[in-house]
ROKOL-96944 format. One line per 4 residues: number of its first residue (from 1); for each residue x, y, z of N, C-alpha, C, O, CB. Coordinates in Angstrom, 3 decimals, decimal comma. Each point is the difference from the previous one (the first is absolute). Glycine has a CB too. Layout:
// residues N
NUM> X Y Z X Y Z X Y Z X Y Z X Y Z ~ ...
END
This chain:
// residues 120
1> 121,222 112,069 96,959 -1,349 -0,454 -0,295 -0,645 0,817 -1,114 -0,871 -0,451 -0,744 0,664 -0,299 3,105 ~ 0,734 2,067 -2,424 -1,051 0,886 -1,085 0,743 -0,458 -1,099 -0,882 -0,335 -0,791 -0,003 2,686 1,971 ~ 1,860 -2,549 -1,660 0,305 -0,726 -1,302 -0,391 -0,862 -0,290 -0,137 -0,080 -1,220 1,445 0,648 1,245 ~ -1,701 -1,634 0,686 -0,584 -1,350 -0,805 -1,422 0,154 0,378 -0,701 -0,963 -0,313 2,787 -0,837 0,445
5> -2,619 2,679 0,406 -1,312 0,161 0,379 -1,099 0,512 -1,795 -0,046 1,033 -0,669 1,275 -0,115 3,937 ~ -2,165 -2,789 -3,439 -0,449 0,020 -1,026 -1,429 0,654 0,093 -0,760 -0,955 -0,168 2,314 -0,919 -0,403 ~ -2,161 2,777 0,714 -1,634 0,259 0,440 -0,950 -0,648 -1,483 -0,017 0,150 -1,222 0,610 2,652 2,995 ~ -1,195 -3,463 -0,867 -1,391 -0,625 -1,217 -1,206 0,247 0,523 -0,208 0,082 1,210 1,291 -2,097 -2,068
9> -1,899 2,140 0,012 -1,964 0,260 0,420 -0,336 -1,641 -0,203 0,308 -0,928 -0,749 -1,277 3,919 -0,627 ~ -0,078 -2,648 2,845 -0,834 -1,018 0,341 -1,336 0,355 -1,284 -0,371 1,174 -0,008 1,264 -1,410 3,146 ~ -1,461 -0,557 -3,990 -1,167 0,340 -0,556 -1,152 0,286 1,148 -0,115 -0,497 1,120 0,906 -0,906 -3,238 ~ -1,611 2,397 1,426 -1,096 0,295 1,027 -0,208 1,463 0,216 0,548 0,883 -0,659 -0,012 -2,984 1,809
13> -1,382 2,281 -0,162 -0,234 0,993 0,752 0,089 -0,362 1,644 0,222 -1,177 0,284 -1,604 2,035 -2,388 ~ 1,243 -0,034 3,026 0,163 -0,316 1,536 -0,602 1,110 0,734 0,063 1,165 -0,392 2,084 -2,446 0,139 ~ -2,744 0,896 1,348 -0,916 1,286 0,385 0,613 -1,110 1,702 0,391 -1,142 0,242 -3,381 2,536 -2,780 ~ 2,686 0,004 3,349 0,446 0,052 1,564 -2,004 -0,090 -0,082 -0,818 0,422 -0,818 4,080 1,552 1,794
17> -3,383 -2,783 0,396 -1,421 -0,023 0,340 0,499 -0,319 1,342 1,019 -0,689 -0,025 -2,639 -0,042 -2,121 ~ 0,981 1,184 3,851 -0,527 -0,137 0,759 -1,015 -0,970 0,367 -1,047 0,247 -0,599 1,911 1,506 0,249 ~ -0,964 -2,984 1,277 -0,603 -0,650 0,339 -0,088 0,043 1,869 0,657 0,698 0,773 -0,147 -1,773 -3,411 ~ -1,255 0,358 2,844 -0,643 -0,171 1,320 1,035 -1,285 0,425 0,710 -0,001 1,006 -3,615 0,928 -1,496
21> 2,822 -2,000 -0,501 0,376 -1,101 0,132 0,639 -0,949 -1,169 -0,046 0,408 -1,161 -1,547 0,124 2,835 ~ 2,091 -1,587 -1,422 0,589 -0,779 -1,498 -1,059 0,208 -1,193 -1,089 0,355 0,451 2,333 -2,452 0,944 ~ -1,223 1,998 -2,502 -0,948 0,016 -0,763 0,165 -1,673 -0,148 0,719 -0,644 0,764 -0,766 3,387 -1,893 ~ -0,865 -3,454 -0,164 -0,246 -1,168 -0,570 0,723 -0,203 -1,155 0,047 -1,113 -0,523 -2,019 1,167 1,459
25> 2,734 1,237 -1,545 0,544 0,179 -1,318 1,275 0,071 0,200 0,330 0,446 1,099 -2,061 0,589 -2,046 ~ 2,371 -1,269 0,387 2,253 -0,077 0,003 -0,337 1,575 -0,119 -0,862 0,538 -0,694 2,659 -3,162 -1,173 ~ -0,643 3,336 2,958 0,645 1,184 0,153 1,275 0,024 -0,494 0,801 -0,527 0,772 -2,057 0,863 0,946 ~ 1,679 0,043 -2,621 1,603 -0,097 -0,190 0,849 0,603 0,632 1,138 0,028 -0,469 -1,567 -0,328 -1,225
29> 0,103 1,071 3,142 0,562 0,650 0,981 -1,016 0,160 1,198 -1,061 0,580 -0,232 2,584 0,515 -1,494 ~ -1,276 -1,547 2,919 -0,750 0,519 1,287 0,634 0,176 0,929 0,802 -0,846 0,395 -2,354 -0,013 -0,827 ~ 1,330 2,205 1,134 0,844 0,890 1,092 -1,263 0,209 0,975 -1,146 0,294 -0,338 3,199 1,173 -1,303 ~ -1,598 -1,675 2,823 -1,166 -0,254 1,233 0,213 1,472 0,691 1,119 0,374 0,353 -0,951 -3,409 0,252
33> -0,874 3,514 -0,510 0,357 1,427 1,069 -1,430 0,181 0,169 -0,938 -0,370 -0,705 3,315 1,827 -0,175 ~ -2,322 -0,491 2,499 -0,573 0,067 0,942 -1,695 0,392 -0,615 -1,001 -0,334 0,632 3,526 0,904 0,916 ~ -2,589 0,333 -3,135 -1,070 0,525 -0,101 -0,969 -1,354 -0,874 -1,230 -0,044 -0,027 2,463 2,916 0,175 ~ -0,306 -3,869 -0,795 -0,740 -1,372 -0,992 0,949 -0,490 -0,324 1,018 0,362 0,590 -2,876 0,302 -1,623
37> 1,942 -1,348 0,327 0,870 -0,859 -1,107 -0,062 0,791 -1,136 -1,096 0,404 -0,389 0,607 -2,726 1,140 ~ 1,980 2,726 -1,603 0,070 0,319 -0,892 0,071 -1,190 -0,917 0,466 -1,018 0,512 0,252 3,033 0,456 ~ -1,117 -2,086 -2,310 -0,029 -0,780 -0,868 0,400 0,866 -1,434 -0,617 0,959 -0,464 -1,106 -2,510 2,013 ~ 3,085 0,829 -2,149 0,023 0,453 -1,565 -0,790 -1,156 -0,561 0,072 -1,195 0,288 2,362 2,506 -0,507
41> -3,166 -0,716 -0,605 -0,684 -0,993 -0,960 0,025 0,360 -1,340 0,649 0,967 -0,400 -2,052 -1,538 2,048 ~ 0,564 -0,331 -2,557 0,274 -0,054 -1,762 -1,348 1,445 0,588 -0,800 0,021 0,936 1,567 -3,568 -3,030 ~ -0,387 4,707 0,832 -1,396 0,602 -0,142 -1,176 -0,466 0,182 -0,864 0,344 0,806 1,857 0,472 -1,958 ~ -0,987 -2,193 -0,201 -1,198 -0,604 -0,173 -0,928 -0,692 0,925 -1,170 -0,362 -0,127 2,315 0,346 -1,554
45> -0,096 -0,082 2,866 -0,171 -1,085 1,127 -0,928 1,033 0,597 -1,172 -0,322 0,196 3,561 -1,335 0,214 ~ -1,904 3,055 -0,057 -0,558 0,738 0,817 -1,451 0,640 -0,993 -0,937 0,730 0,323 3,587 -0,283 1,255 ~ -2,449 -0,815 -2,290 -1,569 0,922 -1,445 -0,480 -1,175 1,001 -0,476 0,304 1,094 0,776 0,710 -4,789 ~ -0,136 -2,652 3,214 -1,246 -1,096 0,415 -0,415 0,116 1,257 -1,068 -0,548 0,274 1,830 -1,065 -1,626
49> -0,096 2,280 2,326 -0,147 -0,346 1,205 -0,843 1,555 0,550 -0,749 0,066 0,974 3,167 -2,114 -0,832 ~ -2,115 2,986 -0,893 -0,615 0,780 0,605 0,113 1,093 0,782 -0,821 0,786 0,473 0,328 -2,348 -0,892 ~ 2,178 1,418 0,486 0,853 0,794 1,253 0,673 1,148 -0,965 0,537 -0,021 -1,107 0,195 -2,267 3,047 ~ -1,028 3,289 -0,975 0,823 1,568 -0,322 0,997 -0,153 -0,230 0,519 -1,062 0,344 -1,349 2,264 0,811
53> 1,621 -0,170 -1,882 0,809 -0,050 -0,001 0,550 1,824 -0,823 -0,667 0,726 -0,738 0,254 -3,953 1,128 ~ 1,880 3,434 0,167 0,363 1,324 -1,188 1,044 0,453 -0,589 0,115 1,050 -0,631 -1,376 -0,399 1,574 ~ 2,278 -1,718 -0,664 1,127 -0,707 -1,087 -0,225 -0,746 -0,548 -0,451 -1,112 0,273 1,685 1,358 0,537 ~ -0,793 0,507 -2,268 0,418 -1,634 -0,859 1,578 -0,246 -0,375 0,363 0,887 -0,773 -2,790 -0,739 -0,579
57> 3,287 -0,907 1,602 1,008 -0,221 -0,092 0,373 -1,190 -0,773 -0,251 -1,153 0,351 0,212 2,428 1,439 ~ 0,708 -0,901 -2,957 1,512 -1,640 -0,184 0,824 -0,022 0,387 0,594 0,978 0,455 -0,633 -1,448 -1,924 ~ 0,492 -0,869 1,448 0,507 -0,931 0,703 1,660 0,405 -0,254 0,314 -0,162 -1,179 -2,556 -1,746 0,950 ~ 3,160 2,313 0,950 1,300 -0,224 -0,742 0,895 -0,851 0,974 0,392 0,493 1,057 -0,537 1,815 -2,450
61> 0,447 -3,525 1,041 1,089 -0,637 0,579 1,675 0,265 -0,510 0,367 0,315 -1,132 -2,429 -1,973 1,456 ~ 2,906 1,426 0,874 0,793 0,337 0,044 1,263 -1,115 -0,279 0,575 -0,294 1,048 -2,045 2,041 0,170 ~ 1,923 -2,315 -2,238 0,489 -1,383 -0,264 1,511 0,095 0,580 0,953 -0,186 -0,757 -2,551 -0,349 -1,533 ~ 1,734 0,758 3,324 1,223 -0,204 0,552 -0,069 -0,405 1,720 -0,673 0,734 0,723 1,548 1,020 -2,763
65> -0,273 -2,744 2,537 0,182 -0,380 1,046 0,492 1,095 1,179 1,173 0,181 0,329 -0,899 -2,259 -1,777 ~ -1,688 2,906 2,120 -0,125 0,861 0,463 0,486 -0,841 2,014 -0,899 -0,353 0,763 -1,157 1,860 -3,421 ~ 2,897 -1,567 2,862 -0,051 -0,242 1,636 -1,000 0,822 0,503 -0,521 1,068 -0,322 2,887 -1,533 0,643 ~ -2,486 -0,427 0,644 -0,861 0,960 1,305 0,813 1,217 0,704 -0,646 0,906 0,525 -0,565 -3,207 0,198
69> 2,393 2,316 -0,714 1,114 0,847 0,500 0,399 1,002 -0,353 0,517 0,865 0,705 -0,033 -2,273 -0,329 ~ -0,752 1,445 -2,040 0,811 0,666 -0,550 0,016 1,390 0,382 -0,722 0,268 0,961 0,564 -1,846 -2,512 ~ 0,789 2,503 1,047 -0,057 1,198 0,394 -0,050 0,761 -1,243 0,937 0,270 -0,750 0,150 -0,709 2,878 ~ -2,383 0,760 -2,240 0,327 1,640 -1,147 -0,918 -0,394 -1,472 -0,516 0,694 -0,876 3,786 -0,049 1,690
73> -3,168 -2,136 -0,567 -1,095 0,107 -0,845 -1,320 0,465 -0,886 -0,304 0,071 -1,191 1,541 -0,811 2,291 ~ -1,914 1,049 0,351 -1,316 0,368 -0,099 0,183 1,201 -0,160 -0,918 0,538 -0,619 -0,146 -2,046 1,770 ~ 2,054 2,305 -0,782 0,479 1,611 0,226 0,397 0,255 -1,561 0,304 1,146 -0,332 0,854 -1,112 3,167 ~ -1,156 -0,841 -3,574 1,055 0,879 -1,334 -1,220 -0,452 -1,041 -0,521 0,685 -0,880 3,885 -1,078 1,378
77> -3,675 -1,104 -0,079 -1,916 0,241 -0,990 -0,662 1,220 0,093 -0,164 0,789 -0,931 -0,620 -3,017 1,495 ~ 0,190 2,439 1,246 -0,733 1,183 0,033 0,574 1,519 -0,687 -0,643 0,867 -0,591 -0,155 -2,252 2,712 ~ 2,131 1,323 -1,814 0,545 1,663 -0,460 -0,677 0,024 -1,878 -0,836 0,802 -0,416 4,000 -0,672 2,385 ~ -2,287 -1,583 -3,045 -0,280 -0,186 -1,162 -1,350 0,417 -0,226 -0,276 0,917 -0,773 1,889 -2,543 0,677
81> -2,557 0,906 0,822 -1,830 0,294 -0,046 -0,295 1,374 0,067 -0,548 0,557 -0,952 -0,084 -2,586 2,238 ~ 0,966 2,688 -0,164 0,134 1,425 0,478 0,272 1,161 -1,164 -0,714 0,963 -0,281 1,662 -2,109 2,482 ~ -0,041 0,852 -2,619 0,308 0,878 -1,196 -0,737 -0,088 -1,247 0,067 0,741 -0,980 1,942 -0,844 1,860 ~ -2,845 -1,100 -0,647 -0,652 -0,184 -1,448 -0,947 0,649 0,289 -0,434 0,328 -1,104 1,006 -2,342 0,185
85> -1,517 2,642 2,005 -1,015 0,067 1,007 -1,224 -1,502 -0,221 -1,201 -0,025 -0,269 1,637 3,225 0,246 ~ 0,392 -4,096 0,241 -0,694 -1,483 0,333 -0,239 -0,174 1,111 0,947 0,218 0,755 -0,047 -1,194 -2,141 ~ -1,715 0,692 1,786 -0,209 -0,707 1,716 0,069 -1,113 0,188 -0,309 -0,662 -0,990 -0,951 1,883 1,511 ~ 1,537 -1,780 0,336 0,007 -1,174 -0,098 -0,126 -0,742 1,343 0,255 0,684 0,991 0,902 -0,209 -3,027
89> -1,589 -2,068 2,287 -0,214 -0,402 1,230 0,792 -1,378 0,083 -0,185 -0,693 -1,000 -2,125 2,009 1,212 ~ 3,069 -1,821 0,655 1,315 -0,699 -0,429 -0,557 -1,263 1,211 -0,454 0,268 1,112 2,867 2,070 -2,026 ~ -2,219 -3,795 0,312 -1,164 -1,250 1,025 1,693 -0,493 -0,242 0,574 0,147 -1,079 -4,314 -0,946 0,465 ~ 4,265 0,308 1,616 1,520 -0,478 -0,224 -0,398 -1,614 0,406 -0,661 -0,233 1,013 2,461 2,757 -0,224
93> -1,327 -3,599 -1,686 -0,659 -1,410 0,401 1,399 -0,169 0,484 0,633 0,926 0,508 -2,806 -1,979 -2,240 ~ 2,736 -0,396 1,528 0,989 -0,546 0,340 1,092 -0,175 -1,003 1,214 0,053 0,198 -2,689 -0,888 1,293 ~ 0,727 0,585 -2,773 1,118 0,013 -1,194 0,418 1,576 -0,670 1,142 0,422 -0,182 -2,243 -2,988 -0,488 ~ -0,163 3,254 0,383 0,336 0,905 -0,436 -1,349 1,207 0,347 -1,158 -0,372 0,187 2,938 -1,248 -1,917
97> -1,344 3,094 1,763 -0,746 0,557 -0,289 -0,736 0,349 -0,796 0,463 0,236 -1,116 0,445 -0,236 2,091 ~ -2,282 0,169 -0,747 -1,460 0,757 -1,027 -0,389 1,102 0,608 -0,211 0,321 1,170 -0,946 -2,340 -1,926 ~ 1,077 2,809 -0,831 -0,408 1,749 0,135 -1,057 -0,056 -0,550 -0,188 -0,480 -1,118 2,140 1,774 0,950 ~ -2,978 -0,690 1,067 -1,553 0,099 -0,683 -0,067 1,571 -0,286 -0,096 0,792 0,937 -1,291 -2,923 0,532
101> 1,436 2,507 -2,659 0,014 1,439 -0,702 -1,098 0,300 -0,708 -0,747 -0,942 -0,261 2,918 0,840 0,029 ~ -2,570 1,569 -0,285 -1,657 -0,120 -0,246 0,300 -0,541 -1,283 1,131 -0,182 -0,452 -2,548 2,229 1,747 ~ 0,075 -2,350 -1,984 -0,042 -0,970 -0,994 0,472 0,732 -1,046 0,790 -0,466 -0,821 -2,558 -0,915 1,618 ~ 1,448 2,220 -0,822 0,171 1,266 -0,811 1,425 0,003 -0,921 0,288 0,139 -1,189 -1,708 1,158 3,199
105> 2,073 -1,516 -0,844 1,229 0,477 -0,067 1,396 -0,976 0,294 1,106 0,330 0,428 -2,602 1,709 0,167 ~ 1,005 -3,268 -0,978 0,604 -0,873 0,134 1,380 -0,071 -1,252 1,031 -0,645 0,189 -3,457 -0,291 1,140 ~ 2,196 1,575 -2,311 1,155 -0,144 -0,932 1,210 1,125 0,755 1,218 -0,053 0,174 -2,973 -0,598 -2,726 ~ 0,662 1,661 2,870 1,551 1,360 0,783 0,403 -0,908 0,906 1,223 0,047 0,132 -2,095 2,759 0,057
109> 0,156 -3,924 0,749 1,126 -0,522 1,131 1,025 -0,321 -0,391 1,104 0,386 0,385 -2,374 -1,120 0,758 ~ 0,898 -0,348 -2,320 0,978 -0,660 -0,649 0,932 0,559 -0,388 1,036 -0,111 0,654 -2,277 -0,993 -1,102 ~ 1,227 1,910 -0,751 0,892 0,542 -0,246 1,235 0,686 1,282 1,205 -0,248 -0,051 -3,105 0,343 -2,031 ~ 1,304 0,692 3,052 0,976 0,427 0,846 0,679 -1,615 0,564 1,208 -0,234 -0,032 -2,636 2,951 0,730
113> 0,414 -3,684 -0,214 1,267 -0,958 0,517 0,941 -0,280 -0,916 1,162 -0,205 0,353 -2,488 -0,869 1,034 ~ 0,945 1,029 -2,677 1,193 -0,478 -1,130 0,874 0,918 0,199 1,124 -0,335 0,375 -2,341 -0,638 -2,204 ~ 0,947 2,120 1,655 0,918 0,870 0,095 1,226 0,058 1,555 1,202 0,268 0,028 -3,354 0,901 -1,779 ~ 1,107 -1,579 2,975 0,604 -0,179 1,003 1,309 -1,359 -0,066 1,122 0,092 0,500 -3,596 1,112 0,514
117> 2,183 -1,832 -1,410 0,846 -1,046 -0,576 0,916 -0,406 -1,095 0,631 -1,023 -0,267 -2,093 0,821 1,268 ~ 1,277 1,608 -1,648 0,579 -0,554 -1,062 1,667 1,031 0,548 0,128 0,857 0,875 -2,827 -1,544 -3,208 ~ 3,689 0,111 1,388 1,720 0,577 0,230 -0,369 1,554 -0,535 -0,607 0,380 -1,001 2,540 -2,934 0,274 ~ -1,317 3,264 1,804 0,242 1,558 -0,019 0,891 0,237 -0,857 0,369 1,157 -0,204 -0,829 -0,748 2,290
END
């Protein structure tokens, strides 16, 4: 998988916000746990709306057909990130994984996944 694994940026910005409940606005991620609803949203979504927030993150998708199964995946992104000192927060869908990394620093992700992928 890490060889054909293509990483591309989502345009944008993305901020984690806390809610009580669904919002009225598209979340491009919502995770339900015990303290609210987490919601990733566009920055801008969260400026109009009003909601805190203290990440800003892009978007990095992961263009390779990530199973739900796989093994080691997520383990050899994070180490790659790790060494760059990137952080990163990993939303695994069904086709593929997305790394939300600070905005900042979205070209060092990149580069290490290329590097993670590319022939030794």
């Amino acid at each position: 998988m890490l060889a054909t694994m293509r990483p591309v940026t989502r345009p944008g910005e993305f901020v984690f916000v806390s809610l009580p409940e669904a919002p009225d606005v598209e979340c491009e991620v919502t995770v339900r746990e015990e303290e609210g609803l987490t919601c990733v949203v566009r920055r801008e979504v969260a400026d109009a709306q009003g909601w805190p927030y203290d990440f800003v993150a892009g978007w990095i998708t992961l263009q390779v057909h990530s199973a739900l199964a796989a093994i080691g995946l997520t383990a050899a992104v994070s180490t790659a990130l790790t060494t760059r000192g990137v952080s990163c927060n990993v939303v695994a869908g069904y086709f593929h994984d997305h790394l939300l990394v600070p905005a900042d620093r979205v070209e060092d992700a990149l580069a290490a996944l290329r590097e993670l992928s590319s022939p030794a």
